[in-house]
Each structure stands twice: as structure tokens, then as C-alpha cells.
C-alpha positions in Angstrom: -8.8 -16.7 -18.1 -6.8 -19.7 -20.0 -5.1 -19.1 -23.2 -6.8 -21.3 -25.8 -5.0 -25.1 -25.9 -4.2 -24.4 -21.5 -7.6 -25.4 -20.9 -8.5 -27.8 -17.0 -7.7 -30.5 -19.0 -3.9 -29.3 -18.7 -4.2 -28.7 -15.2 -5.2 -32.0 -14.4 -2.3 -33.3 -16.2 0.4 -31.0 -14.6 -0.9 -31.6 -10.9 -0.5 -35.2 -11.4 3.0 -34.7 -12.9 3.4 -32.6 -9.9 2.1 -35.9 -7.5 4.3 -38.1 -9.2 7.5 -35.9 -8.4 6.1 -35.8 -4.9 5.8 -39.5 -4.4 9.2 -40.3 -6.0 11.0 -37.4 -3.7 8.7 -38.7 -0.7 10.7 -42.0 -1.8 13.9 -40.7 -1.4 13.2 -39.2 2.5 12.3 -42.5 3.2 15.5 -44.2 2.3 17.1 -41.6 3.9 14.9 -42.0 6.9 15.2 -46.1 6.5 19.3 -45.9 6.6 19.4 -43.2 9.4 21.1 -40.8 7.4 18.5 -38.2 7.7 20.3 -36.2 10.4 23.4 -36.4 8.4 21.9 -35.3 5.1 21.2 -31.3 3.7 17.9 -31.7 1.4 17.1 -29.2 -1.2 13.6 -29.2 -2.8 13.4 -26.7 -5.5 12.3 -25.7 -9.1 14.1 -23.6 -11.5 10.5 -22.0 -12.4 6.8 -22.3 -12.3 3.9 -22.7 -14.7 1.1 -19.9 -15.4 -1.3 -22.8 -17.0 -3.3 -20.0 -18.3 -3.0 -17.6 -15.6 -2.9 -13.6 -16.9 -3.0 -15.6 -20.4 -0.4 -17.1 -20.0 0.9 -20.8 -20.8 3.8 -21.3 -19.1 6.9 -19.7 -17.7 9.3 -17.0 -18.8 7.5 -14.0 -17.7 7.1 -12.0 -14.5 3.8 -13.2 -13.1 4.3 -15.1 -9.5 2.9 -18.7 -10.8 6.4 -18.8 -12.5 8.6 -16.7 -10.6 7.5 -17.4 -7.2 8.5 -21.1 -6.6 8.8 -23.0 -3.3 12.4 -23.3 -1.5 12.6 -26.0 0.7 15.3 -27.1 3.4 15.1 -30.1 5.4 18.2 -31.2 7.6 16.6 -33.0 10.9 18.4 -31.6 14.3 19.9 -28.8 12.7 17.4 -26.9 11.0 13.9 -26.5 12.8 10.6 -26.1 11.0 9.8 -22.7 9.8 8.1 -20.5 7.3 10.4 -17.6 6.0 9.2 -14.5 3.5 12.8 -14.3 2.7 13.2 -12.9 -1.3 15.4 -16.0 -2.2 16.7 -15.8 -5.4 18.0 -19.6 -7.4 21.8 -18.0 -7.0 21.9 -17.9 -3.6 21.1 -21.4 -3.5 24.8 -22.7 -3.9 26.0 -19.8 -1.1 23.7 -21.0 1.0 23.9 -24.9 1.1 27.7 -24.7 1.8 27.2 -21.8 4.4 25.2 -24.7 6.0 27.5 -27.2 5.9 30.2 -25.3 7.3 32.0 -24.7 4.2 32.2 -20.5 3.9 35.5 -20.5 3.4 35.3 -22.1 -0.1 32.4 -19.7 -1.3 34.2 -18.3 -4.1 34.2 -13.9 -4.3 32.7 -14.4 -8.0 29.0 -16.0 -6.6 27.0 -13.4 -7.2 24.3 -15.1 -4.4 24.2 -14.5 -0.8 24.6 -17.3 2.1 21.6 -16.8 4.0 22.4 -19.8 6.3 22.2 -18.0 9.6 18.5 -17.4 8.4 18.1 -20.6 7.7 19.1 -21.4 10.9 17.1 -18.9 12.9 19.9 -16.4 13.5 19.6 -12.8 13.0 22.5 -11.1 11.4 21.7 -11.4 7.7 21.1 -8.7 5.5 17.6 -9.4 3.9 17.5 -9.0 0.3 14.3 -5.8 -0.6 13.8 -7.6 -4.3 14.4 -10.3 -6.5 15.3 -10.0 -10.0 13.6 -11.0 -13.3 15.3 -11.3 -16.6 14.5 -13.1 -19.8 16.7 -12.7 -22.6 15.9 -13.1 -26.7 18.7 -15.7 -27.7 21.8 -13.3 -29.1 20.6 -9.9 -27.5 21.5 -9.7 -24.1 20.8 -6.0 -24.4 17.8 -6.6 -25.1 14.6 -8.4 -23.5 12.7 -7.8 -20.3 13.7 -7.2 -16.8 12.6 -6.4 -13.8 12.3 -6.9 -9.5 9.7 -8.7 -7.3 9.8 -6.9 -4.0 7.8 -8.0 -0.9 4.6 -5.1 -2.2 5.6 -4.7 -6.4 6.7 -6.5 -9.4 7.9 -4.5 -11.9 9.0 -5.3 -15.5 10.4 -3.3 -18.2 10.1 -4.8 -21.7 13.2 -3.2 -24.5 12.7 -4.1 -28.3 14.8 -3.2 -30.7 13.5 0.6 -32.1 10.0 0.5 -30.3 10.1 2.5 -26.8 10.2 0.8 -23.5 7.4 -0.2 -22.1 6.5 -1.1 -18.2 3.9 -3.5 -16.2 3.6 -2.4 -12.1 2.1 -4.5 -10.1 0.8 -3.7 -6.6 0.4 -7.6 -5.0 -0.6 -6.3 -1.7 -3.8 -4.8 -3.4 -4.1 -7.2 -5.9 -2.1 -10.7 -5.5 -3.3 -12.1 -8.8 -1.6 -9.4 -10.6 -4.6 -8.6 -13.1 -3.6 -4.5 -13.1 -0.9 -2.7 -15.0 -0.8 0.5 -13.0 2.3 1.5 -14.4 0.4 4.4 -15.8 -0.2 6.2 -12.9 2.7 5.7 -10.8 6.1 7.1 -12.8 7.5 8.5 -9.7 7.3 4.7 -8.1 8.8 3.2 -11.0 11.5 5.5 -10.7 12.4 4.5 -7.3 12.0 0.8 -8.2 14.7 0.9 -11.2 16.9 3.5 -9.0 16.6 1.5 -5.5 16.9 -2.1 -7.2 16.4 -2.8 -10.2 20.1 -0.8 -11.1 22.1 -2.3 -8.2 20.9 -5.6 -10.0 21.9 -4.8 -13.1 24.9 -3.6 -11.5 25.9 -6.6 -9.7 25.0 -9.1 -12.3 27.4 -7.1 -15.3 23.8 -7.0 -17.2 24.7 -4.6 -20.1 20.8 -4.1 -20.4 19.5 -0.6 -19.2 16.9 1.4 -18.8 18.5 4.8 -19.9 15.6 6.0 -22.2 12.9 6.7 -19.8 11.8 10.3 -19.2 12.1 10.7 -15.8 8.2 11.0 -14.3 6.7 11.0 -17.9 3.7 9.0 -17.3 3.5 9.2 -21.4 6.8 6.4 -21.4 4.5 4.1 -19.0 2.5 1.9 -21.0 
């Protein structure tokens, strides 16, 4: 359903704000194309989110539903990267990894990116080690201990909501099942969303330094699951 004021009449004006990008980055090919620099020239299409437009009521972006989290991820580099479709759980930092493991630049990937170069996938080489999740985090401005966070995984999103003195409270998604994400069955399923925080949501927290936690949950209290 929208949320009122993200009515059609706002759809109709983001796809054509999404045309016009299209036809201005469609001009840029072209030039590229025209000059004959295509095969010498690493393209990256991206956005750094998408837009609910009503979806789950939602207006926008800053929350954990795949119309803004799951955004395209294009490549295009003519005679060194064929066509292909990849499920690959890309994540915006492995972006800058990536594009220099491409151009042959590995060496200068410095230890502190916290992405991964996933250029032999890219590529159509095996050898990678494919990421199981993706993470989600939106922080309140000054309370980085604070906020929502959460994984994407190829089945389940989960997200994990911490307010200052209210209890925790979770949203479990099962997008296999249900890919429009209309069911919290956080409920019934603590024992999942144990394994989701131990198995990766932690080893993201971990890696990233976030000083967020979720160290007040009773371990398989379906209670704590809201």
C-alpha cells in the first residue's frame, strides 16, 4: 500500500527521473563507443540506494526492505568482461577493491578496505570466496551505538532495531517465501535469529569496528522477538 503523499503520481515522476539518467548515461557509452575507447574504458553503473515509493509503507530509503537496499551493480568493459548475470551479495565497499582488482592494480588495495575484490568473479574465474550476507546499518546522527542493523542473505533479511531504554526489537524476513517482504516472522523463529546475528551479523559488526551490539537478547526467548 502507499504511504499517504507517495501516491502513482510519484511513481510517474521518479521513473522518468530514472529515464532521464538512462538517456544521459546511454550518452556517455556512445561517446565512448564514437571515440573507440570502449575496450579501453572500466564502466560502473551504480546507486548508493533505492526508493520504496510506498512499498511496506514506506517513502523512501533508509530501511531494510530490498526496493532500497537491493540496487543494481553494473560492469561493462567490452573484450574483457563478457555478459553475465551474477547473485553475488555485493556490498557498495567492495566496489573500490573490485574496480582496481580489474584493472590490474591489487597491489595498491590498501589492508584498511574493509571490501573484497571480487574481480576474478567478475571475470568468470572461480576462486573467490562468495560473501553469505550483506549488511544493513542506519545510524541516528551522534549515536553510533545506537540505530538499526541487520544482514540480507541469499533466503533472509534481518534487522534489529536498539533505542535508547526501550528493548530491542527484530523484523525476519523469509524472501524465498515471500519476496515482497510483507511478514515479520521474527516471532516464531528465535533459534534462526540467533544463527543470523552469531553466523553474520557479529563477524560484520566485527569487521566494520561497529560498537553497536546486540548483547541484550535472551537467547531463544521468542518474548524479545517483536
Amino acid at each position: 500500500a502507499y504511504q499517504e503523499g507517495y501516491g502513482p503520481q510519484f511513481f510517474k515522476e521518479y521513473m522518468a527521473m530514472v529515464n532521464g539518467v538512462d538517456e544521459q548515461f546511454g550518452r556517455i557509452i556512445d561517446e565512448l563507443d564514437r571515440l573507440n575507447l570502449a575496450e579501453d574504458t572500466l564502466v560502473v553503473f551504480f546507486s548508493d540506494h533505492g526508493c520504496c515509493l510506498g512499498s511496506n509503507g514506506q517513502p523512501t530509503k533508509n530501511v531494510h526492505y530490498d526496493e532500497a537496499m537491493r540496487i543494481p551493480m553494473i560492469f561493462r568493459w567490452p573484450g574483457k568482461l563478457n555478459p553475465q548475470h551474477n547473485d553475488l551479495l555485493f556490498s557498495a565497499p567492495d566496489i573500490y577493491p573490485t574496480m582496481l582488482g580489474l584493472m590490474g592494480m591489487e597491489d595498491l588495495i590498501p589492508d584498511t578496505v574493509e571490501g573484497t575484490n571480487f574481480a576474478n568473479t567478475l571475470r568468470g574465474i572461480e576462486g573467490d570466496i562468495q560473501p553469505t550476507s550483506q549488511f544493513y546499518t542506519f545510524m541516528p546522527y551522534g549515536g553510533q551505538s545506537y540505530g538499526r542493523r541487520g544482514i540480507r542473505s541469499q533466503r533472509y533479511t534481518l534487522m534489529i532495531d536498539r533505542k535508547i531504554g526501550k528493548p530491542l526489537t527484530y523484523v525476519l524476513h523469509d524472501n524465498q517465501i515471500d519476496p515482497y517482504q510483507m511478514d515479520n516472522i521474527a516471532a516464531g523463529n528465535p533459534m534462526l535469529i540467533d544463527k543470523l546475528i552469531t553466523e553474520e551479523l557479529i563477524p560484520w559488526l566485527e569487521h566494520t569496528g561497529d560498537p553497536w551490539r546486540p548483547t541484550t537478547v535472551p537467547a531463544h526467548s521468542a518474548n524479545a522477538y517483536l
